[in-house]
C-alpha positions in Angstrom: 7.3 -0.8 -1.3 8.1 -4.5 -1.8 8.9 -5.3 -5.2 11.5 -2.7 -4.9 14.8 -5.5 -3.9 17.4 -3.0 -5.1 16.5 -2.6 -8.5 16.7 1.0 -7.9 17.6 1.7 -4.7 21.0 0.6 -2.5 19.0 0.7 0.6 16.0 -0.8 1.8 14.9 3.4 2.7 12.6 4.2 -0.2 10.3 0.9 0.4 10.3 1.6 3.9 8.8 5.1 3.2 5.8 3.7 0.7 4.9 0.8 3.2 4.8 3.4 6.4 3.0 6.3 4.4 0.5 2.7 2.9 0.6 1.4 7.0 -0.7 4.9 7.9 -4.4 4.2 5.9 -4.5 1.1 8.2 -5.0 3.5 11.4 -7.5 5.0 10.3 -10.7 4.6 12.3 -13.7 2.3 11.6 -16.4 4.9 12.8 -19.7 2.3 12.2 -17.8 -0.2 14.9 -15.7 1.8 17.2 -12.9 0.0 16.2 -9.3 0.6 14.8 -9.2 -0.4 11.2 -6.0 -2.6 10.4 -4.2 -3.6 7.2 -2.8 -6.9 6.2 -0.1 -7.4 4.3 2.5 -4.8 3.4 0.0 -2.2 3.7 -0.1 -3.3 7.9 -0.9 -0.6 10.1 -0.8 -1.8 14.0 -2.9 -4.3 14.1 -4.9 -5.2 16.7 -6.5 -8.4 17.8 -10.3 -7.5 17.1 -13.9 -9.1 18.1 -15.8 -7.9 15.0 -14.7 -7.7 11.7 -11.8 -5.2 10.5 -10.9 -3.3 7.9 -8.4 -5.0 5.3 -6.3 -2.7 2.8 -4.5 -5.1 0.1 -2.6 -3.5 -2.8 -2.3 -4.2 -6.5 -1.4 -3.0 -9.3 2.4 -1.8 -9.9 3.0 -1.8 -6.1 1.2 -5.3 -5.5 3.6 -6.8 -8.7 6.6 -6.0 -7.0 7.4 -3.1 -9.7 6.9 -0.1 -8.1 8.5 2.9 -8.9 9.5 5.3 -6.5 7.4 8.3 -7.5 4.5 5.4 -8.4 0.9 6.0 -6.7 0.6 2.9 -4.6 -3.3 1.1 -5.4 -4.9 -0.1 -2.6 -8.4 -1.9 -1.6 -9.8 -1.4 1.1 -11.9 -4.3 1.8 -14.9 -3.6 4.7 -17.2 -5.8 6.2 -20.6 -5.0 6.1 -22.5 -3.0 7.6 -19.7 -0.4 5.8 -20.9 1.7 3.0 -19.9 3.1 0.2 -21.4 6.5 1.8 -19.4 6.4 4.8 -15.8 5.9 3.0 -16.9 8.5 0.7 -18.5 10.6 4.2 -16.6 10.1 7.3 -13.1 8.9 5.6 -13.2 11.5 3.5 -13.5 14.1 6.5 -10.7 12.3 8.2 -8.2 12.7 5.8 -9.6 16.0 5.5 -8.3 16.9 9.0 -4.7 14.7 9.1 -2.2 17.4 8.3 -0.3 14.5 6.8 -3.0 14.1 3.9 -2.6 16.6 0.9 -4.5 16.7 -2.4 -7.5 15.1 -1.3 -9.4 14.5 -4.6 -12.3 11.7 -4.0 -14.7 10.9 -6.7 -17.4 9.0 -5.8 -19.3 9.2 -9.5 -16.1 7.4 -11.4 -16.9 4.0 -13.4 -14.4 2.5 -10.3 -15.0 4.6 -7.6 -11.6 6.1 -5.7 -10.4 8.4 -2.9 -7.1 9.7 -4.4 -4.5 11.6 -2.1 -0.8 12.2 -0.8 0.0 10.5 2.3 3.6 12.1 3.9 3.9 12.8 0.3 2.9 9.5 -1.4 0.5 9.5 -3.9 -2.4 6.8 -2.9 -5.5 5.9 -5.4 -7.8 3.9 -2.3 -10.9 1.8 -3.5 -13.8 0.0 -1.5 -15.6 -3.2 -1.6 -17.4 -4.5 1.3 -17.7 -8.7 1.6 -21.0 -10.1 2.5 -19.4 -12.6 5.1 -17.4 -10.3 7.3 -16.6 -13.3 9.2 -13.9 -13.6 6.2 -12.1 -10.5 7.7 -11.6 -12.1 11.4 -7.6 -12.1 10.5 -5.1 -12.6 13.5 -2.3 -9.7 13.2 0.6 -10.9 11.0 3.9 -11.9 13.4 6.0 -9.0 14.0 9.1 -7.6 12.0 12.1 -6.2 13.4 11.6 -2.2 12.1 15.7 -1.7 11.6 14.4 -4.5 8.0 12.1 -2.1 6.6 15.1 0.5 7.0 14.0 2.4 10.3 16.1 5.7 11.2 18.6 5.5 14.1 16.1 7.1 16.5 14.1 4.4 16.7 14.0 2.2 20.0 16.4 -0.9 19.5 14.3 -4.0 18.9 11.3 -2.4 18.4 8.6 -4.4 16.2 5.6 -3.9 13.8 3.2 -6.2 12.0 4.7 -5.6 8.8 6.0 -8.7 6.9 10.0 -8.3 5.1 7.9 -8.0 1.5 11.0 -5.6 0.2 10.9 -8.0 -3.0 13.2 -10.7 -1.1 10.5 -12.7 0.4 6.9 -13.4 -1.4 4.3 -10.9 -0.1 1.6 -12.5 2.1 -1.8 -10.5 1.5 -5.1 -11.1 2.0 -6.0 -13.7 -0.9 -9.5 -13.2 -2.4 -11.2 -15.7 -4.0 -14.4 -16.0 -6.4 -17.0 -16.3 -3.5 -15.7 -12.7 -2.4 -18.0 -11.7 -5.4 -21.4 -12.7 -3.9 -23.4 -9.7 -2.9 -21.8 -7.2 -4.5 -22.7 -4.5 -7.3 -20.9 -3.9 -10.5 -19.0 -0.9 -9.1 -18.1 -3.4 -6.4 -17.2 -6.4 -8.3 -14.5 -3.3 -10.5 -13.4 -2.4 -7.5 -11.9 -5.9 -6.7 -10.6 -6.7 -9.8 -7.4 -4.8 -9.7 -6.7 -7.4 -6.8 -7.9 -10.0 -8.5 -6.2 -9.8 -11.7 -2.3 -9.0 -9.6 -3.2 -11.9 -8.1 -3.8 -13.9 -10.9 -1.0 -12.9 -12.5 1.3 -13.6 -10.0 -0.2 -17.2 -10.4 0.0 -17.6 -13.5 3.6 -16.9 -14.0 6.6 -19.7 -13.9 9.9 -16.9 -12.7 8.6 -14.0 -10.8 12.2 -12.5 -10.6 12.0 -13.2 -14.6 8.2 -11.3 -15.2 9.3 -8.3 -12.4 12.5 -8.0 -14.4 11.0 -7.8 -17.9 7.7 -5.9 -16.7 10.2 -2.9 -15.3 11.9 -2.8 -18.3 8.8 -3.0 -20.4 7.4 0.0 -18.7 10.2 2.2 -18.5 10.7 1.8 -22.0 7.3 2.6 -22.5 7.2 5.7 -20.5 10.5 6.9 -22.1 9.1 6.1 -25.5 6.2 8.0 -24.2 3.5 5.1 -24.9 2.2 4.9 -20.9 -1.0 6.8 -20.6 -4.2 4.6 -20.6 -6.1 8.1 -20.1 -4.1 9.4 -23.7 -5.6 6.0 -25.4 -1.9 4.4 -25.0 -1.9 1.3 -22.5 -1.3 1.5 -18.9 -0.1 -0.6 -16.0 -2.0 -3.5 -16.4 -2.0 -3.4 -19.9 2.1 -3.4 -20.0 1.5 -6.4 -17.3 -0.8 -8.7 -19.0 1.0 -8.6 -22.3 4.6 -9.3 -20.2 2.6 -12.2 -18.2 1.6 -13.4 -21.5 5.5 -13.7 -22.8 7.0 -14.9 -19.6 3.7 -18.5 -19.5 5.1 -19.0 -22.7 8.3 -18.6 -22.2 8.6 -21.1 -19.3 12.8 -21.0 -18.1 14.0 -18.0 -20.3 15.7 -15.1 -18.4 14.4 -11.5 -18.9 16.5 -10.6 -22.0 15.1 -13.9 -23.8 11.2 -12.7 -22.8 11.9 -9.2 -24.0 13.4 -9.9 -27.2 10.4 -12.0 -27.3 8.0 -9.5 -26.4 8.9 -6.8 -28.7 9.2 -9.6 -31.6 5.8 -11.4 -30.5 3.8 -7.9 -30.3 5.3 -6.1 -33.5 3.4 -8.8 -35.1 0.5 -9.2 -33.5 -2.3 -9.5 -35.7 -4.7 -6.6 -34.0 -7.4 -6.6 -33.2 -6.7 -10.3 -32.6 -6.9 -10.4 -28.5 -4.3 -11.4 -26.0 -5.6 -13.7 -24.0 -4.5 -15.2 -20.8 -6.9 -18.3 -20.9 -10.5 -18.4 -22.2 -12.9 -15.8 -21.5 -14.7 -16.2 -18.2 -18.5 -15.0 -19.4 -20.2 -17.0 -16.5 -20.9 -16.2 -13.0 -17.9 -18.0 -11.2 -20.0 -19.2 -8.1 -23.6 -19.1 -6.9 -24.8 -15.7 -6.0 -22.4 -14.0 -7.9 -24.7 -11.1 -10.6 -24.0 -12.1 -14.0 -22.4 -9.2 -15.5 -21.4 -8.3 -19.7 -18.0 -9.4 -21.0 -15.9 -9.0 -23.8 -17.5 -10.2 -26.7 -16.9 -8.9 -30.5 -19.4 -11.3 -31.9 -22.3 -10.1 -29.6 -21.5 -6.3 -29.1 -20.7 -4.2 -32.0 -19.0 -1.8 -29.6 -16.6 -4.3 -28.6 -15.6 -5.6 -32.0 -14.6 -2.2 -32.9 -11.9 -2.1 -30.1 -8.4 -2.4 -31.9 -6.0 -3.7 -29.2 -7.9 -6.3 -27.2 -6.2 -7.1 -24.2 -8.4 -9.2 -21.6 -8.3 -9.6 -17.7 -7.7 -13.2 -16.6 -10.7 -12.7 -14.0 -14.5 -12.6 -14.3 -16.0 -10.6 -16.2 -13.8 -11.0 -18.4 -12.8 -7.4 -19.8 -10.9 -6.0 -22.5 -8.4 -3.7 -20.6 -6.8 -1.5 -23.3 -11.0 -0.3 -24.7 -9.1 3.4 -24.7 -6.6 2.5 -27.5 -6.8 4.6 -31.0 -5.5 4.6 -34.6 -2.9 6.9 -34.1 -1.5 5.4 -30.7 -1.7 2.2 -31.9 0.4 3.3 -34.9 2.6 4.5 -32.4 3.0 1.4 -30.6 3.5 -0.5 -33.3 6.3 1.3 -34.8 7.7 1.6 -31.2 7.9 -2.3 -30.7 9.6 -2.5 -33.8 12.2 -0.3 -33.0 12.8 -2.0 -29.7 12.8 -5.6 -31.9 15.7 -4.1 -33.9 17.5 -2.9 -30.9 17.4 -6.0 -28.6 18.0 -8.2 -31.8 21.5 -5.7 -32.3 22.4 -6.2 -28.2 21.9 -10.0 -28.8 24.2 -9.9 -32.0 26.8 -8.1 -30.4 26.6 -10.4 -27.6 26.9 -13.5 -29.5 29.8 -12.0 -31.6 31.9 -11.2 -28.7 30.9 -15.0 -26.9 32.4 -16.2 -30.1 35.9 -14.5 -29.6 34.8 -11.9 -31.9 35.6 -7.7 -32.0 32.5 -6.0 -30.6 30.5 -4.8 -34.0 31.3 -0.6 -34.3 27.8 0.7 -33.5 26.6 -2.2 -32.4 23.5 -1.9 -29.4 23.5 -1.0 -26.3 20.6 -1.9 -23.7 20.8 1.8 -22.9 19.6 2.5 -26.5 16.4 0.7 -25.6 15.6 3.5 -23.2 16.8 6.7 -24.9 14.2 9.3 -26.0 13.7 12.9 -27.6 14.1 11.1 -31.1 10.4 11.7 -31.5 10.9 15.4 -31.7 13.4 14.9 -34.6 11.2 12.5 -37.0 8.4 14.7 -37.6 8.1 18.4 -39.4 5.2 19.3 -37.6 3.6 19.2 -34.1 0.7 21.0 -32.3 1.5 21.9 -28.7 -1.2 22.1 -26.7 -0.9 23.9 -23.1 -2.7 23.9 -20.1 -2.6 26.6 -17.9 -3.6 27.8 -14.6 -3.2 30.4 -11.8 -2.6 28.5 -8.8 -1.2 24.6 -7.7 -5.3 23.9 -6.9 -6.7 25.5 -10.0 -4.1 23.5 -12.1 -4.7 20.0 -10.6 -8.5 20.4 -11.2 -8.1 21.9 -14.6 -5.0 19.4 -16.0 -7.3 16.6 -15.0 -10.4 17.4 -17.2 -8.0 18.5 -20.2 -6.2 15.1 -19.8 -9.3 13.5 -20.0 -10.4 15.1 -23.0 -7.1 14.8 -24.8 -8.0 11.8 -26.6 -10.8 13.3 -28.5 -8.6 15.6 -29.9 -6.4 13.4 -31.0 -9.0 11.0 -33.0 -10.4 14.0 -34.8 -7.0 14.9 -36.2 -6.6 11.8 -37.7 -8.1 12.0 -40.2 -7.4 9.6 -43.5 -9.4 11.0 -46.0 -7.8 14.6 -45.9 -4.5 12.8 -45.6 -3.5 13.5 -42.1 -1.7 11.0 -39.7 -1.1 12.5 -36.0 1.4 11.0 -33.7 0.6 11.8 -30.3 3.7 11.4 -27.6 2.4 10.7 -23.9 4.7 13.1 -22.1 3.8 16.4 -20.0 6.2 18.8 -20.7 6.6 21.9 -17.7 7.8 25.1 -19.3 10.0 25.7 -16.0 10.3 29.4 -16.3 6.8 29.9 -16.5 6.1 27.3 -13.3 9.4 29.4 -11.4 7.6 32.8 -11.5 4.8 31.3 -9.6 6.8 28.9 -7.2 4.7 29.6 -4.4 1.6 28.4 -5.7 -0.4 31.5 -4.8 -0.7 32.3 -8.8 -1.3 36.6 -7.1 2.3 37.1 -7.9 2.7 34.7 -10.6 0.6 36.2 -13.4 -2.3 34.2 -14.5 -0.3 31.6 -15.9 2.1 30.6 -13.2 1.3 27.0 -13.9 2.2 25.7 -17.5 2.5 22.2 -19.0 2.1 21.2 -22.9 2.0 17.8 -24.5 2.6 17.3 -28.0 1.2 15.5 -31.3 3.0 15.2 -34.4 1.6 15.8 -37.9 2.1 13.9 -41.1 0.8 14.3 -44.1 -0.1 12.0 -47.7 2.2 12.3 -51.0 0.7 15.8 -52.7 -1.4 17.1 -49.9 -0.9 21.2 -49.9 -3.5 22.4 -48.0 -4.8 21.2 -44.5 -7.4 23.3 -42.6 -7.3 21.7 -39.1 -8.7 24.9 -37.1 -12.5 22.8 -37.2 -10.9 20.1 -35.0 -8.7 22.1 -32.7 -11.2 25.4 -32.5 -14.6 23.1 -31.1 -11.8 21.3 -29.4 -11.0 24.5 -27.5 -14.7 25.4 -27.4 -15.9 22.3 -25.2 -13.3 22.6 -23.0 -13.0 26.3 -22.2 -16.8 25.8 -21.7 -16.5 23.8 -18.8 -19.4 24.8 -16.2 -16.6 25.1 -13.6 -13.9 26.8 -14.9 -12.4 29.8 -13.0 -10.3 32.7 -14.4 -6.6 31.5 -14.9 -7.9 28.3 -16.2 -6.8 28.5 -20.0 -6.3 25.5 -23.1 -4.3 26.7 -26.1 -2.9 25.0 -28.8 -0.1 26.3 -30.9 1.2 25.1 -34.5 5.2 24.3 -34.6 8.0 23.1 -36.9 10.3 21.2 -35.9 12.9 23.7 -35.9 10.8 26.0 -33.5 10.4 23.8 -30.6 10.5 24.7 -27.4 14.2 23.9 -25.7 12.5 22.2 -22.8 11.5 19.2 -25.2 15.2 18.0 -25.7 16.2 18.4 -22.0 16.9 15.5 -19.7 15.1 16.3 -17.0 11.3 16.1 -17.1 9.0 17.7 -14.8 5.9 15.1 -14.0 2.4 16.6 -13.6 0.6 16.4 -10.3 -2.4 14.2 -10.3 -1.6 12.4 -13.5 -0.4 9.3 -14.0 2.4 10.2 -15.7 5.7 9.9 -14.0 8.7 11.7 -14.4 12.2 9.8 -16.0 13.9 8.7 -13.5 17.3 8.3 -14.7 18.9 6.1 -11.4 15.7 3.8 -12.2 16.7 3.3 -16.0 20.1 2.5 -15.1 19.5 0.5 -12.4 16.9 -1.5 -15.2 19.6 -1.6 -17.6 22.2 -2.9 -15.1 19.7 -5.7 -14.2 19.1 -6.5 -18.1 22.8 -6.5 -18.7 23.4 -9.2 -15.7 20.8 -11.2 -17.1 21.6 -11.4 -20.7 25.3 -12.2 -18.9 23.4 -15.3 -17.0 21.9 -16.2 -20.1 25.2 -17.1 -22.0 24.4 -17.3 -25.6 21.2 -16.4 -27.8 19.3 -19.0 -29.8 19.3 -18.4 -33.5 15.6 -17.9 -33.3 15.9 -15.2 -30.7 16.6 -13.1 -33.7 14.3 -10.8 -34.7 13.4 -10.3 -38.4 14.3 -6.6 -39.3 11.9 -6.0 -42.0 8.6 -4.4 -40.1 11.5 -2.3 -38.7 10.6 0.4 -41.2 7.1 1.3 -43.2 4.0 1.8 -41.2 5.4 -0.5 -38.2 3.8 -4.0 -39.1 0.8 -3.0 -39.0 -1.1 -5.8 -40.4 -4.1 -5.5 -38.9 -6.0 -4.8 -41.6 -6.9 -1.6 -40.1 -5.8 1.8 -42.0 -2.3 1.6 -42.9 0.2 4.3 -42.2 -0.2 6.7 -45.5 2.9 7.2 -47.6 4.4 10.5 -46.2 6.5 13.2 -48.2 10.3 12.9 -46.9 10.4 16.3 -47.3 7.4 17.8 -45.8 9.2 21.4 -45.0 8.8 22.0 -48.9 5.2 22.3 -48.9 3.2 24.8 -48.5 1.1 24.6 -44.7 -1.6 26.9 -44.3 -4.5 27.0 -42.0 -2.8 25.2 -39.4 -3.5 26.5 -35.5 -0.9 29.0 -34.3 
């Protein structure tokens, strides 16, 4: 969709394709007035001039931030005036989609803590909320002016000169959306006022920042690093989309005039640091009602609620109630991150080096960075001696979807009992799905009948270390009530199978180490896309060009590069590990 501007893409083709498949929720019919619903914005359906309040989709999230990826879910609001309920988008909506052949994987869930209607749309994955305003007069919009079709990339076949109300938002012009504003609160209940947050918050954001071609640059980088590095999961207890966006936004209002190489280097020097479970904050805490009418809801605060003051990676939303985003965040990922951030501190601090050296008439240094080395993986399945795979299986495309989703969802309790610092055991969890492709070939068409029980197969991976003088770990507790809860599940159906497997290092599976990685449906994580990485690299590398040369205190200082990656803190430390751990003795382990 917009946001898009050729980062990855040579043709304007790929955003036309999210904002026609995002146009298409805008037709859908308003079955309380009898009325077309239309979209604003880039999500524009054709719109039609209407006497009663419409319908209004608005995106956010990576789409709305002009960083969407092109196998990205595009988040939407749709925003109802009302005498809509929450019972008819979850009722009649819900039986549309049902019966558009264009609609596949139709997963609502009305009982989430943000309610959402999830689906494909002509194959684009769409995660829809609702919020209804009390003054529908608010939604009496005029249709936006029309747009030429042959800007948003239309095929050949289409008639010359046709239009549509769709504004050129392909990351060249700034998107025009409906704007919400504090009084939209009024009326609404806490699953409401959630629900209109993720707007709220891109829209703040967009605010806030002083370059948005400087904060979209850095913020693509930032999360394809992080998904490479395989830190992007907010369900795994990593950070997610607005996580990775509130911590760039953070950089780039402090960084006021710096190019996107500058706020990275910055950002992986800044947040290497960071004295956790310090918060990152993006102005003071908004604890009060914003305007009259509004219910007063609870916010962050460690000094009041216990629960919150035990949260180690505090990162709040700009917008009330003030929340802290990254509540999901454990030990061992925050380990991970840490360590992570370091690395990247050390590699954009070698890029700038080189750089300066060869401004200066210099020879390039021999092994000197590369911004490609930012974004290279696999390492992670060479610095450990010991992983537990865990896969989940099922018989059939339907079976799987349902099934992945409650395993994903439970993977993070797995993870915190592993660690476990009194037995001496660190686990390193990597937020990747892995497909074992031979497995997922034999049931290609889905049917699972002719595939075996097992025709769909994915594994994701934690590593294992352990203290100086440990021998014996007995983890089959943990992983064995682990299996227990989940295999118990009131509606699992035969096929529908959670294993976990001990490994060495040496006894990987190949498919770890290749290139290509299958994604899983219905999660949010995405596959590597390499054109996008080098497209993001080619962007960096044109920047840092721009830039000219580093200052001095661009430099990073190398010394958290190594140890338990700066953590400091104060929480447990990484634990001095063996550098030999294939010399001891490992018994009781799973597998």
């Amino acid at each position: 969709g917009g946001g898009l501007g050729g980062l990855y893409s040579s043709s304007a083709g790929d955003a036309a394709v999210d904002d026609e498949s995002a146009a298409s929720v805008g037709d859908a019919p308003d079955d309380e007035s009898g009325d077309a619903a239309s979209a604003s914005g880039p999500l524009a359906g054709v719109a039609r001039p209407h006497p009663r309040p419409r319908v209004v989709l608005i995106s956010f999230g990576s789409y709305r931030l002009g960083v969407h990826r092109r196998d990205g879910d595009i988040d939407a609001l749709a925003l109802c005036p009302p005498h809509c309920t929450r019972a008819d988008f979850f009722g009649s909506l819900v039986k549309m989609l049902k019966d558009d052949e264009r609609v596949t994987e139709l997963h609502p869930v009305p009982g989430a803590y943000t309610p959402v209607i999830k689906f494909y749309l002509s194959g684009v994955p769409i995660d829809l909320l609702f919020a209804r305003l009390a003054d529908g007069e608010k939604l009496r919009l005029p249709p936006l002016p029309p747009v030429p079709l042959e800007i948003l990339g239309a095929s050949e076949e289409g008639a010359e000169g046709e239009t549509a109300p769709v504004p050129p938002s392909l990351g060249i012009a700034p998107r025009e959306e409906f704007e919400l504003d504090d009084a939209n609160l009024v009326g609404l209940d806490e699953a409401g006022v959630r629900s209109l947050n993720g707007v709220r918050v891109a829209q703040r954001l967009l605010r806030l920042v002083p370059d948005l071609d400087t904060y979209r640059l850095t913020l693509r980088a930032v999360k394809e690093w992080a998904l490479i590095r395989g830190l992007y999961s907010n369900v795994l207890g990593f950070l997610g989309g607005v996580n990775w966006a509130i911590l760039v936004a953070w950089i780039c209002v402090r960084n006021e005039g710096a190019l996107a190489p500058v706020c990275l280097a910055r950002f992986m020097r800044t947040f290497s640091r960071w004295k956790w479970p310090k918060p990152v904050m993006l102005g003071p805490i908004a604890s009060s009602p914003p305007v009259p009418g509004v219910a007063p809801l609870s916010v962050w605060n460690p000094r009041a609620n216990p629960r919150d003051a035990a949260q180690l990676m505090p990162i709040i939303t700009p917008c009330y109630p003030s929340m802290n985003s990254s509540y999901n965040v454990g030990q061992p990922q925050l380990r991970r991150i840490q360590q992570e951030l370091c690395r990247g501190e050390q590699i954009v601090n070698g890029i700038a080096a080189a750089g300066s050296g060869e401004r200066g008439g210099g020879r390039k240094q021999r092994n000197a960075y590369e911004w490609e080395d930012l974004f290279a993986g696999k390492d992670f399945f060479r610095q450990h001696g010991h992983y537990l795979q865990v896969n989940i299986m099922a018989r059939n495309a339907e079976d799987f979807r349902t099934w992945f989703g409650l395993c994903e969802s439970r993977l993070r309790i797995l993870i915190a009992g592993l660690e476990s610092p009194e037995y001496g055991v660190q686990c390193y969890p990597f937020a990747k799905f892995f497909r074992e492709k031979t497995l997922q070939a034999q049931g290609a068409d889905g049917g699972g009948e002719d595939g075996g029980p097992h025709s769909h197969v994915t594994s994701f991976f934690v590593a294992l270390r352990f203290a100086y003088g440990v021998e014996n770990v007995d983890l089959r507790s943990c992983t064995e009530e682990f299996l227990y809860k989940v295999n118990a599940w009131d509606d699992r159906k035969w096929g529908m199978d959670l294993t976990i497997e001990h490994r060495t290092r040496e006894h990987l599976p190949p498919f770890v180490f290749e290139e290509d990685d299958d994604d899983c449906s219905g999660s949010e994580m995405r596959k590597t896309d390499r054109k996008t990485t080098t497209a993001t690299v080619q962007a960096l590398r044109a920047a840092a060009e721009a830039e000219g040369t580093k200052a001095e205190d661009d430099r990073p200082d190398l010394s958290c590069a190594s140890g338990d990656g700066g953590n400091k803190s104060g929480h447990a430390s990484s634990l001095p590990t063996n550098p030999s751990p294939h010399k001891r003795a490992r018994k009781n382990l799973p597998g």
